[in-house]
C-alpha positions as CSV (number, residue, x, y, z in Angstrom):
1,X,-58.3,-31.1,211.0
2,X,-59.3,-33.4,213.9
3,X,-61.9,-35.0,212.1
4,X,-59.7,-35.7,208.7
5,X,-57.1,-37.1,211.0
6,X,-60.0,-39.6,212.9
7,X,-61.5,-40.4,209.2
8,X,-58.2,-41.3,208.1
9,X,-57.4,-43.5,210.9
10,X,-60.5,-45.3,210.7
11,X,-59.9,-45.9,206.7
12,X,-56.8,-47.6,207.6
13,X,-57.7,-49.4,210.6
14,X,-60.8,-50.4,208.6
15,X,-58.2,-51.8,205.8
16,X,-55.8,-53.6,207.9
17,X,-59.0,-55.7,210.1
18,X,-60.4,-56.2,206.8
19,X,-60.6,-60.2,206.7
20,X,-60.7,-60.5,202.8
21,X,-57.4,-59.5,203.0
22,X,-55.7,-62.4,202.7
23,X,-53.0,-64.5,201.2
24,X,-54.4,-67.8,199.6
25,X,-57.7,-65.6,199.1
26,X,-59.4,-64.0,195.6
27,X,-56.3,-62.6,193.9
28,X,-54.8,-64.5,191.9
29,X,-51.2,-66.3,191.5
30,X,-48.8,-63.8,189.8
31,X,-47.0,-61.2,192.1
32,X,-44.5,-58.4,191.1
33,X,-42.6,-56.5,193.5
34,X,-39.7,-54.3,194.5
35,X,-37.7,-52.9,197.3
36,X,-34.9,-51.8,198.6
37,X,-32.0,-54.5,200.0
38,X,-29.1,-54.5,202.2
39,X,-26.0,-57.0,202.1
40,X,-23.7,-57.6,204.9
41,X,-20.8,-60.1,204.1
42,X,-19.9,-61.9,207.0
43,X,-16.6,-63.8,205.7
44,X,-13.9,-61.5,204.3
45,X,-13.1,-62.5,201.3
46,X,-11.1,-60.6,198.0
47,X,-12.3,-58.5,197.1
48,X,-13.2,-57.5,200.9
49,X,-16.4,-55.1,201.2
50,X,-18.2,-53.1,203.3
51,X,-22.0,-53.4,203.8
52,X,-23.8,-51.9,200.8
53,X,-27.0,-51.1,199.9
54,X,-29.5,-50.9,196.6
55,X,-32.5,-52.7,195.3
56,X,-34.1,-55.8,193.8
57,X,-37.8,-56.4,191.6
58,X,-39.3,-59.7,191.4
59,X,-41.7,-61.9,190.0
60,X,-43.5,-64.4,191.8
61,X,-45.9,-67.2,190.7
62,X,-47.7,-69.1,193.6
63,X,-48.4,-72.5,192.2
64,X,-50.2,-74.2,194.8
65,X,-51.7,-72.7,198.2
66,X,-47.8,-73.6,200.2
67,X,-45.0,-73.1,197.0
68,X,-43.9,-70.5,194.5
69,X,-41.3,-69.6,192.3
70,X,-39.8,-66.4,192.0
71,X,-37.1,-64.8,189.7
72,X,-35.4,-61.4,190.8
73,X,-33.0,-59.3,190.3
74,X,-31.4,-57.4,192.6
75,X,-28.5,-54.7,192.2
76,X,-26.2,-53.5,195.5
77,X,-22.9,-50.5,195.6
78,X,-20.2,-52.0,198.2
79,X,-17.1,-50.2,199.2
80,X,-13.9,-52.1,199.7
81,X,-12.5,-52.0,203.1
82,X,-9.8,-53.9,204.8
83,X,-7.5,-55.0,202.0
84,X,-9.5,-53.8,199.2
85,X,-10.3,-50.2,200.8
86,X,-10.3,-47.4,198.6
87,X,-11.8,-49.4,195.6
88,X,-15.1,-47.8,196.2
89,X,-17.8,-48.6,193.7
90,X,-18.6,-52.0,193.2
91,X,-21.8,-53.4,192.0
92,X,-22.8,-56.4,193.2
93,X,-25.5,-58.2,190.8
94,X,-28.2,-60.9,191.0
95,X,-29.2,-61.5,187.6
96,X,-31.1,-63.2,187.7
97,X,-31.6,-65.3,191.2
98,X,-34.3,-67.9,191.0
99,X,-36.1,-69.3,194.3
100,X,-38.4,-72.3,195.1
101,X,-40.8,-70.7,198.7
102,X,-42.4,-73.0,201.3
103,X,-45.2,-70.8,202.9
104,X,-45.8,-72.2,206.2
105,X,-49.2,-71.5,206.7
106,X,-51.6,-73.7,204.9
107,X,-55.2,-71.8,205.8
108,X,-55.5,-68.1,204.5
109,X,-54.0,-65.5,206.9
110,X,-52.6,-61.9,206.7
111,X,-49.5,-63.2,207.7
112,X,-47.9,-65.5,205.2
113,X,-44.5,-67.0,206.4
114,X,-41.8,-68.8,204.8
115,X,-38.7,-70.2,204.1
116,X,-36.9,-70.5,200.4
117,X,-34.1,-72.3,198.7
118,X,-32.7,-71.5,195.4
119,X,-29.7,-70.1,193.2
120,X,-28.7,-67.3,191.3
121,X,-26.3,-66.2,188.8
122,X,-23.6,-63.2,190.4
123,X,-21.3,-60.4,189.2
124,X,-19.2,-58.0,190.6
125,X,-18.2,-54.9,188.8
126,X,-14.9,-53.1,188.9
127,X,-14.5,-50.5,191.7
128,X,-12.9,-47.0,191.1
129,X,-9.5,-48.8,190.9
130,X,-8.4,-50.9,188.2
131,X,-7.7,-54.0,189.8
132,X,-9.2,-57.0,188.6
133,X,-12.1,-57.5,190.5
134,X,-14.6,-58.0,188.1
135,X,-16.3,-61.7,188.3
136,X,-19.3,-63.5,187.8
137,X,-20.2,-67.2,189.3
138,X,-23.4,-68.9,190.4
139,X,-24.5,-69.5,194.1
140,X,-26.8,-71.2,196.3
141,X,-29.4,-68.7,198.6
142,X,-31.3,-70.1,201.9
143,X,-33.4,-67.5,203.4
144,X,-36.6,-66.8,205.5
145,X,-39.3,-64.1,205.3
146,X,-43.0,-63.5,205.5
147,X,-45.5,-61.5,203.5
148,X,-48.3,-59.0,205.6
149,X,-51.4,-58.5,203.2
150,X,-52.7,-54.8,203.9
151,X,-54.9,-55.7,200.8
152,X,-55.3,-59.0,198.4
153,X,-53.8,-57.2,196.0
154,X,-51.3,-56.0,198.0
155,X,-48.4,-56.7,200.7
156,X,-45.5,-55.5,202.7
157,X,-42.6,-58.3,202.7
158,X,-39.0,-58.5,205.0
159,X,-36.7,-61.7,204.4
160,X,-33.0,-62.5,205.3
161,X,-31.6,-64.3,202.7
162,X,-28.1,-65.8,203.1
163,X,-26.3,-66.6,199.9
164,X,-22.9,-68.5,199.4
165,X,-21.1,-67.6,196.2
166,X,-18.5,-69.2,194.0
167,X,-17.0,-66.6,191.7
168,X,-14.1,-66.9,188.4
169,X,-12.3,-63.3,188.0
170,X,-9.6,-64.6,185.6
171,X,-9.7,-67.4,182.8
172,X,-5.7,-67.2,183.3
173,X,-3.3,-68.6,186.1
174,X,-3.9,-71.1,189.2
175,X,-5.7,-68.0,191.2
176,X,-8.9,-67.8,189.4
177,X,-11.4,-67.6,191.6
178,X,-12.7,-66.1,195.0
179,X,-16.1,-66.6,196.7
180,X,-18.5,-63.8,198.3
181,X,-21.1,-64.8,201.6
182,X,-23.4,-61.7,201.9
183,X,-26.3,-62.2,204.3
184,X,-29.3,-59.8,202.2
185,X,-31.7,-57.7,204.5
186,X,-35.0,-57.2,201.6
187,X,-38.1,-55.1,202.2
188,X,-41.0,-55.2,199.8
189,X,-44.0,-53.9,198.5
190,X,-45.9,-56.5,196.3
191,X,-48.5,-55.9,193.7
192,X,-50.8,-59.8,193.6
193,X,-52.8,-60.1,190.4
């Protein structure tokens, strides 16, 4: 058992000090990915809700060795709290959310940092009670995050991605629209081809 344990180390210690393991090196352009994501508003706003978590998949195309695109979609269950507690149930969308990446590192590394800017289009779904809170809006995303090749072909990602969002829940009235500030926690696993 000892020695399946030591040959299993050494496989991945032999993977993760393996140099061609690199971002910027042999694989090519064209990532796809997924992973799980946390939001955390940090204004209250109506309707008012509690940290939620789901998931988000990705595609990215690295145009040159420091930019990329990449269009996601992303998919998170809040909870009301404060005065929206007890509507329980709400999906929050990204769909889709489209970001322009500024890796900071310009020589091939292993680590592969950066920062991103881009937009998305949002909706909110209707909790367990009926009370209007369905919406959809567009809204602006600033975020930072990094990318850790374990193989070219693939890599474990984090970012923190804060998002400011402009929402319309009625066509009707003079109080027709509401805004949403969630600050997403992402993980990833990415698949480079």
């Amino acid at each position: 058992m000892r020695k399946i344990l030591f040959i299993l180390v050494l496989f991945l210690l032999s993977t993760v000090v393996n140099k061609s393991a690199m971002a910027g090196s042999t694989a090519g352009n064209f990532s796809v990915g997924l992973g799980p994501v946390g939001n955390i508003f940090v204004v209250d706003s109506n309707p008012e809700l509690d940290p939620g978590v789901g998931g988000y998949v990705y595609f990215d195309y690295r145009w040159s060795p420091q930019f990329s695109t990449q269009f996601g979609v992303l998919v998170t269950t809040e909870d009301g709290t404060g005065i929206s507690r007890g509507d329980n149930g709400i999906e929050f969308l990204g769909i889709p959310t489209f970001d322009l990446k500024f890796f900071m590192l310009s020589s091939p590394s292993r680590w592969d940092p950066y920062a991103l800017i881009g937009m998305g289009f949002y909706a909110i779904s209707e909790g367990s009670t009926n009370n209007g809170t369905v919406a959809v809006g567009i809204g602006a995303n600033l975020g930072l995050g990094f990318d850790f090749y374990i193989t070219e072909q693939f890599s474990l990602g984090f970012a923190t991605i804060f998002r400011s969002i402009g929402l319309i829940d009625s066509i009707g009235g003079n109080r027709n629209g509401t805004a949403l500030f969630p600050v997403s926690i992402l993980g990833n696993v990415a698949y480079h081809f």
